[in-house]
C-alpha positions in Angstrom: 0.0 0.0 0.0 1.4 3.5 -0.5 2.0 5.6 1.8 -0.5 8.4 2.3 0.1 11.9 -0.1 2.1 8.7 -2.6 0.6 7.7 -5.9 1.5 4.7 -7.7 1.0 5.5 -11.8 0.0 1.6 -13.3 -0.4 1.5 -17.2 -1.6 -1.6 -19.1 1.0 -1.9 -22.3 -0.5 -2.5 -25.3 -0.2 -5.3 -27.5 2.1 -3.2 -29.9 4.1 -1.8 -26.9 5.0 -5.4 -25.4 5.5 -6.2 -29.3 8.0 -3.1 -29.8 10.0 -4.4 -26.2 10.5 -7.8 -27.3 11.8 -6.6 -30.9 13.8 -3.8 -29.2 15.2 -6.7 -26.5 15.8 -9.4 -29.1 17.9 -7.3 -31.6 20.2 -6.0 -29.0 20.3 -9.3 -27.1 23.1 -10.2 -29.9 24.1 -7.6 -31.0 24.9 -5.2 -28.1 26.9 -8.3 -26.5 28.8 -8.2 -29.9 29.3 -4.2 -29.7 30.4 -4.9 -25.9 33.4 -7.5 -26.8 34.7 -5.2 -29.2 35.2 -2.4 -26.5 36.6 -5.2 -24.1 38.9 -6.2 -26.8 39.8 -3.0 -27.3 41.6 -2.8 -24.3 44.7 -4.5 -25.3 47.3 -2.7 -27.7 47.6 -6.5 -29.6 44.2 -6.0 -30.7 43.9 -2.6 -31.3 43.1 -2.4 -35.0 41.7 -5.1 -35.2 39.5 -4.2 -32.6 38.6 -0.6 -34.1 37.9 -2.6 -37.6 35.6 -5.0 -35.4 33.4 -1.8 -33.9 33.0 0.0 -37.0 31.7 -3.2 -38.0 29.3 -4.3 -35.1 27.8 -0.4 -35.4 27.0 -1.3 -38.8 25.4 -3.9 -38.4 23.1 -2.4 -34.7 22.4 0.6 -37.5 20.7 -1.6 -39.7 18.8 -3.7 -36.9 18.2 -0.5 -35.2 16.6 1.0 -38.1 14.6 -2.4 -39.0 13.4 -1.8 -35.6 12.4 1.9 -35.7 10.9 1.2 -39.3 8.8 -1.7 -37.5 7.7 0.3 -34.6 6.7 3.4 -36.2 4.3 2.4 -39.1 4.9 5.5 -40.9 2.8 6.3 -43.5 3.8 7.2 -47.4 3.5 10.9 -47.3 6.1 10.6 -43.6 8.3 8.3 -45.0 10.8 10.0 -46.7 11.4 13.5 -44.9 11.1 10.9 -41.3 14.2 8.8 -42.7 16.0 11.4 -44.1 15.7 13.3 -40.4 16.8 10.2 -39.1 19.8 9.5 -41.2 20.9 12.9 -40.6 20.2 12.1 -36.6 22.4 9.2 -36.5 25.1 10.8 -38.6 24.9 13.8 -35.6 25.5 11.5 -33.0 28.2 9.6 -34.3 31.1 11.3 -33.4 29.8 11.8 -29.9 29.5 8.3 -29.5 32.7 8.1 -30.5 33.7 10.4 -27.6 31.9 7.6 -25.2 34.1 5.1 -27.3 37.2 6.9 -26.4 36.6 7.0 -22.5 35.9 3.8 -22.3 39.5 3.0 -24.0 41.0 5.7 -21.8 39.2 4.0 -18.9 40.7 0.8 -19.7 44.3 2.2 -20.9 44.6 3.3 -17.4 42.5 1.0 -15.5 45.4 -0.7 -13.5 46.7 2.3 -12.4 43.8 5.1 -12.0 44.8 8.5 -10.3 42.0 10.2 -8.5 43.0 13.0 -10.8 42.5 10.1 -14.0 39.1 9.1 -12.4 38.2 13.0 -12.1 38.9 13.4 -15.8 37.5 11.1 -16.9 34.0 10.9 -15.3 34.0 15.0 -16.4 34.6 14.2 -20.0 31.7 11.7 -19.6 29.3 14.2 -18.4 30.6 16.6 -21.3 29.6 13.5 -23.4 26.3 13.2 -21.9 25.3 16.9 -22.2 26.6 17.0 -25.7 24.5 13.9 -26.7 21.7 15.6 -24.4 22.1 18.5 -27.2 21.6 16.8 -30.6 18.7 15.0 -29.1 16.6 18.3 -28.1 17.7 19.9 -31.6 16.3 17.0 -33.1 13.4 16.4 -31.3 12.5 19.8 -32.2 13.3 18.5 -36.4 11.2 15.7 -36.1 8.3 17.4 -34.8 8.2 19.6 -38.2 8.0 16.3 -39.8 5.7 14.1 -37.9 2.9 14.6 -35.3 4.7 15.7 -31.9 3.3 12.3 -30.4 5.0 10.4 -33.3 8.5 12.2 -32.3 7.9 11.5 -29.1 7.4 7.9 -29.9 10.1 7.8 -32.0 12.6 9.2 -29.3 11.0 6.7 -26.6 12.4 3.8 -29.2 15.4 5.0 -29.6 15.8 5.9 -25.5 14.5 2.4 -25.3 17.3 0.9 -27.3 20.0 3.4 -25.5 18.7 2.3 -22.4 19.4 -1.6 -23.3 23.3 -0.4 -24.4 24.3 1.8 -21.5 22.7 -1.3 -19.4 25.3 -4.0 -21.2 28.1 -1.6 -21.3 27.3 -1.0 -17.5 27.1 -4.7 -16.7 30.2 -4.9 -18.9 32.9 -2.3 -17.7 33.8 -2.7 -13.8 33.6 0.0 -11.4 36.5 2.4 -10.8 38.8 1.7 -7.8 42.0 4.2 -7.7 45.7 3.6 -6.7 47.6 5.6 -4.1 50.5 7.2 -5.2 
């Protein structure tokens, strides 16, 4: 029971919802582990091109699920299709390079794993923020885009999908990259 002044919010999902989290779940269930051994791998020097060829490679291949997915889930009609993927090609193309930035903590995170400074773990958890708030950026500019395109509900929809499928990564990577513990000097 909650507790008094407390509400609990309870909504039914549709069919179509719980259809849209199982296709969302299953793509990345492969997929995302894929993406994830290629940062882990990226760790070591030995692999190190090979490990860059072998991300390039698993983001090509979660684009093309991802968009399977987004076509899937948003049912777009004739007259949206177009101008929405164009939008969205132009989206993904934005965001890109700053994933790239999250890319190149998580090396730097690893480079340096073994013997983090405070001042390492400080700089590092700042550039991730900067990453967040730049990626924080792209997606209200966007949003904004999209809403010229297609109904404000549809953008919102669409942006729910892709936080969906963001939500799914950041939750591997998470499981994925251990917590930082520093070394006295």
């Amino acid at each position: 029971m909650p507790a008094k002044g407390a509400f609990t919010i309870r909504v039914k999902p549709s069919d179509e919802a719980k259809r849209l989290d199982v296709l969302v779940a299953s793509f990345l269930s492969g997929q995302t582990r894929t993406f994830v051994a290629g940062l882990i791998m990226a760790i070591s020097p030995v692999f190190a091109q090979s490990s860059n060829d072998y991300i390039e490679m698993t983001r090509e291949v979660i684009k093309a699920e991802k968009k399977a997915a987004v076509a899937e889930a948003m049912q777009l009609t004739d007259a949206e299709s177009q101008p929405f993927w164009d939008l969205y090609n132009e989206y993904q193309g934005k965001q890109y390079p700053v994933h790239n930035k999250r890319i190149a903590i998580i090396k730097d995170l690893a480079d340096n794993y073994e013997n983090l400074s405070d001042e390492k773990a400080d700089e590092l958890w700042t550039n991730y923020m900067k990453f967040q708030q730049e990626l924080l950026k792209v997606k209200i500019s966007y949003y904004k885009k999209f809403k010229k395109i297609i109904s404000p509900g549809d953008a919102a929809r669409y942006f729910q999908i892709e936080n969906k499928i963001d939500a799914l990564i950041n939750a591997k990577l998470a499981a994925e990259i251990s917590l930082i513990e520093t070394k006295s000097l």
